[in-house]
N, C-alpha and C positions, 0 to 999 in steps of 0.2 A: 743684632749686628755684632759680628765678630771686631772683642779690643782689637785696636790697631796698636803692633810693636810701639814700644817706646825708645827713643836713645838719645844717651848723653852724649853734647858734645862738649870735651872738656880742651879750652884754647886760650890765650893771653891775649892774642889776634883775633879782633870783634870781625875782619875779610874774612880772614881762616873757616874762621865760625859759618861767616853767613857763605862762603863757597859750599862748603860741607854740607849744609842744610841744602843748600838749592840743587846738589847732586843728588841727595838721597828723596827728593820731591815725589819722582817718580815711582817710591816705594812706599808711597803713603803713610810715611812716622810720623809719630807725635815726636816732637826732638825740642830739649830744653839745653841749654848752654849754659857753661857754668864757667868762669873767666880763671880762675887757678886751681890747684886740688886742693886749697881750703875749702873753699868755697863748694867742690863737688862735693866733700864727704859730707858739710852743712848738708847741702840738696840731698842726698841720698837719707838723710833723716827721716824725710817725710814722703818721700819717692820713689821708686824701684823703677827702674830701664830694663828692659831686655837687652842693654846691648850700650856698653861706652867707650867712645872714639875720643883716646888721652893724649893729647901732645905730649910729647918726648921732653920739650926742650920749655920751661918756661918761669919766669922768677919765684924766690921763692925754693917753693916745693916744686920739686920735678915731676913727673908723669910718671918715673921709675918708683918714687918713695910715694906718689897719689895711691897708684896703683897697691904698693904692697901696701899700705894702709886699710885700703877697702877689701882688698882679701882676707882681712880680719875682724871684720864686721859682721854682723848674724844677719841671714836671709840677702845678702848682697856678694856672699863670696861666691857664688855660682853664678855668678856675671859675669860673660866673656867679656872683655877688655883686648881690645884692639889700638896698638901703639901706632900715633903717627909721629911719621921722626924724618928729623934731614940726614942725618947717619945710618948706616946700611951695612957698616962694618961688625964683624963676630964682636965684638967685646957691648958695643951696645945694645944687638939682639941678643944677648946669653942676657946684659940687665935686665929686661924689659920682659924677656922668657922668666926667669930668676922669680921678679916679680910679681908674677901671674897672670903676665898675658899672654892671651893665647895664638894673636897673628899681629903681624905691623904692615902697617902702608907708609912707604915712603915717598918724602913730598920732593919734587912738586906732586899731586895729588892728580892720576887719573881717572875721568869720571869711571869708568867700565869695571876697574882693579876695584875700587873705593867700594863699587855694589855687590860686585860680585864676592867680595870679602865680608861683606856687609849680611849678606841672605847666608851666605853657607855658617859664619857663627850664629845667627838668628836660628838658621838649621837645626844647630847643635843645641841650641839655647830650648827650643821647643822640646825638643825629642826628651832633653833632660828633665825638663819640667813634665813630660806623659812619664817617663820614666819614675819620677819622686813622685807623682799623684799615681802611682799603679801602687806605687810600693806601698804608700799610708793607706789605701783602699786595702792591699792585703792584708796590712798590719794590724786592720781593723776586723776583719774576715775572722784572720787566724786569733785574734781574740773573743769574737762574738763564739767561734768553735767551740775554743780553749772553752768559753764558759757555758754553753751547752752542753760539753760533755761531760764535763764535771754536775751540771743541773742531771741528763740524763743517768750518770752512776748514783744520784743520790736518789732518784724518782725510781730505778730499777731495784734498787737493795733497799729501798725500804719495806716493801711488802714481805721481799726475803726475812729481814731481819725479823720485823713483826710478829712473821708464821714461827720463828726461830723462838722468841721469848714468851710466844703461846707455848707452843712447846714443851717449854722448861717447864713451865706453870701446871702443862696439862700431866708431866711426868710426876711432879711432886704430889700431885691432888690424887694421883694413882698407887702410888705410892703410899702414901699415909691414909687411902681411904678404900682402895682395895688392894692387898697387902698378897691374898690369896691369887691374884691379877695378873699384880707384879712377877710372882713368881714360876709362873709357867714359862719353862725356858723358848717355845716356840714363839711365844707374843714376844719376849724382850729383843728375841736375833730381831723379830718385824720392826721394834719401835727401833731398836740400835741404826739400824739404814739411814731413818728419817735423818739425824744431824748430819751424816754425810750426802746427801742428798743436796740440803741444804748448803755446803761449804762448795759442794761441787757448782750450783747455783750461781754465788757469790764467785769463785773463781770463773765461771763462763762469761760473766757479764765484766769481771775486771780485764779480761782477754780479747774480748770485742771492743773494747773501746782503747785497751793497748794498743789494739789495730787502727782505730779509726787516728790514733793520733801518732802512728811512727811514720816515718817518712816525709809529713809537715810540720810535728810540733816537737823538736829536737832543742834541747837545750843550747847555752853558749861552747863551742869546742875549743875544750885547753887540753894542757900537757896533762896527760894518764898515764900512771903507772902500768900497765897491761897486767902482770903481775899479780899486783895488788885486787884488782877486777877479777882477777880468776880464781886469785884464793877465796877472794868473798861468795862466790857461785858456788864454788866444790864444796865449800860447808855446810851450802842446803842440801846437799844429797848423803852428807853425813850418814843418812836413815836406809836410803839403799846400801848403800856400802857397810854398815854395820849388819844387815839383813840378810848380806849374801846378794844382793841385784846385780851388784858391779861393783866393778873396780876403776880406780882412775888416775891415772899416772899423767906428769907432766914432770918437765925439771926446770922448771921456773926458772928459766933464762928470758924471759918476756923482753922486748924492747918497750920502751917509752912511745907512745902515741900521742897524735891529738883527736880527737874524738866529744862525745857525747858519755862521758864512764856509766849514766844509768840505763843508757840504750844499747850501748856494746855490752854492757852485764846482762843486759836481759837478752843479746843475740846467744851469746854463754849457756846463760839459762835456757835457753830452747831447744838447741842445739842437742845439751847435754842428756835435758826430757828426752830426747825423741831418741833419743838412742837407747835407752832405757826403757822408755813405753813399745819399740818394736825390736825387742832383744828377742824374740823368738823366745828357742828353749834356749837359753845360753845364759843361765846363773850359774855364776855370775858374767854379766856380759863385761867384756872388757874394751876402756873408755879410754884413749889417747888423745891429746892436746898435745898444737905441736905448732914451728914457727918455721917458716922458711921468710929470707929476704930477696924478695926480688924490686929489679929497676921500678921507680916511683911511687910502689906500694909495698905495705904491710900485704903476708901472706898467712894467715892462721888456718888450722884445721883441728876437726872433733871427726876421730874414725873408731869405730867398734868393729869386732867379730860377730854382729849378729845375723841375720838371715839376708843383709843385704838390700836392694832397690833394684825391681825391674828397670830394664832400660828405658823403654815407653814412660816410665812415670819419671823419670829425673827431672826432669820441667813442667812437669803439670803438680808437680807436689809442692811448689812455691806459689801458686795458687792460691786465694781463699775459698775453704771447705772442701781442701781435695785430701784427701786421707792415705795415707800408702798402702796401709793396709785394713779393707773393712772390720773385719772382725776386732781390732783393736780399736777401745772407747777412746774417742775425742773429736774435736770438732772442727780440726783443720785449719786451724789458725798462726798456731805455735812457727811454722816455717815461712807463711806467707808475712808475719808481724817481723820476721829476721830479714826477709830481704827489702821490704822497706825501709827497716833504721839501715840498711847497707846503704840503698841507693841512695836514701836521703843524707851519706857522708860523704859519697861519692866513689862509692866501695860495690861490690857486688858477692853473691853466692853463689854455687853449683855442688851438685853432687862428682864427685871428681870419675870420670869413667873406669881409670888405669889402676883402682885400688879393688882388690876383689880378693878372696871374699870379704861377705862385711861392706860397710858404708863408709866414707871417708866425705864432710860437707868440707868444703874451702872456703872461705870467704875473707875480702879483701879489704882495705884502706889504706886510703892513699896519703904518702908520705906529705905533709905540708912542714913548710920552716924547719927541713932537716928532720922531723920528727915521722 
């Protein structure tokens, strides 16, 4: 059997009370009365209503000061509260709004107004409560995930690592026990591969599960320096750019955002790779970052002179496992991992059409609190 709503009626007047109760009969409540707002907040101790009907007017404490009282109570502030009042005039529904209610009935009280005011906060009173049990159900999800994928990265790299510190052990044993072994320069290029091999590994499996968690498991978003974000990126690529790959210019004019700083670093981060893993022949490829403002969003871009993006693939290469170009190693993730941390900020990516030659990626967020 489905609970039947509950509601308080809160009244000075034992008539008031028993009217009230005998209107709402045909809504099937369980309805407890409570004679001042002492006495209600007492009750609400041991009790929870869906739903209390506060006289405006009554000795004492008023229904204005009951009310904001219980708005401040744990697990009772999301009770609608419906003011009953003989007053109808602004200054005493702004109090009665003020103090967190959310509709008033004025008396004399009729049956029809009474109910139908009655169900549509009960309305709201449900929906909120499916609303806060979906939420704690998610909140539970995205942790049972959270800790899955974290058990999965440790159940994936272990075997990795494992094979890794055999490895060492089997290099050293070869090493110091065939000496003559060691030194034929064609076995050592073969043994040199295996640790990159391995790293390549361990980076596949931290890139897979980058994905599985952008777009649902985003940190809290506060004020970021943008700036600051970029300069920390551009220093992993130190090694290209020391090598002759690229080059990369910005003139750190950044605005201030609010954001996610280790998921927009790592949109940065990919961004940056992919413009460098499809540079064609072009060493060094050259890497621009760049800001435009537009209405309600952040507008960022990373454009190169490399060989550019068929048209056909502009949208398919946001994809997971779609690669822009075959012949170049990777596994298609790096783009489709950037527009999930976008959309899960509320932001978006595209390859921009109007920038040719070369690639130019956009991608956006939105301005929140001036930011």
């Amino acid at each position: 059997m489905p609970q039947r709503d509950r509601i308080l009626i809160v009244d000075d007047q034992e008539d008031n009370r028993l009217v009230i109760e005998d209107m709402l009969r045909r809504l099937r409540c369980e309805t407890h009365h409570a004679e001042s707002g002492e006495e209600a907040l007492a009750l609400l101790q041991a009790w929870r209503p869906d739903l209390i009907l506060m006289d405006q007017m009554m000795p004492g404490m008023s229904g204005v000061e009951a009310t904001a009282r219980i708005k401040k109570l744990p697990d009772v502030d999301q009770v609608p509260i419906l003011m009953v009042t003989a007053k109808s005039d602004t200054a005493t529904l702004q109090d009665a709004f003020d103090a967190g209610a959310v509709d008033y009935i004025v008396k004399p009280i009729d049956a029809v107004t009474l109910t139908a005011r009655v169900r549509s906060a009960l309305r709201t009173r449900h929906a909120f409560e499916e609303i806060r049990h979906l939420t704690r159900d998610l909140m539970v999800q995205k942790q049972e995930l959270s800790n899955f994928t974290h058990m999965v990265s440790h159940d994936l790299k272990s075997p990795v690592v494992g094979a890794a510190s055999l490895y060492n052990l089997f290099m050293f044993r070869l090493k110091d026990e065939y000496p003559e072994v060691w030194g034929e320069p064609d076995f050592r290029e073969l043994l040199d591969r295996i640790p990159a091999t391995f790293q390549k590994m361990l980076r596949f499996i931290d890139t897979l599960l980058a994905y599985a968690e952008a777009g649902q498991v985003i940190g809290e978003l506060e004020p970021t320096d943008m700036n600051r974000v970029v300069n920390m990126v551009v220093q992993n690529f130190e090694f290209a750019v020391r090598e002759g790959i690229a080059t990369i210019e910005w003139d750190r004019s950044f605005p201030e955002v609010e954001c996610d700083s280790i998921r927009v670093a790592q949109v940065w981060q990919n961004l940056i790779a992919n413009a460098i893993k499809y540079r064609g022949k072009q060493d060094p490829v050259c890497i621009q970052l760049g800001y435009e403002p537009h209405p309600g969003e952040h507008r960022f871009w990373v454009q190169d002179n490399g060989p550019g993006i068929p048209e056909d693939n502009r949208e398919r290469i946001f994809e997971p496992f779609v690669r822009g170009e075959e012949s170049v190693e990777g596994r298609g993730i790096g783009l489709a991992t950037v527009s999930r941390v976008l959309v899960a900020h509320g932001g978006q990516v595209w390859v921009d059409p109007e920038y040719q030659p070369g690639a130019r990626f956009t991608f956006t967020l939105p301005i929140r609190d001036g930011l």
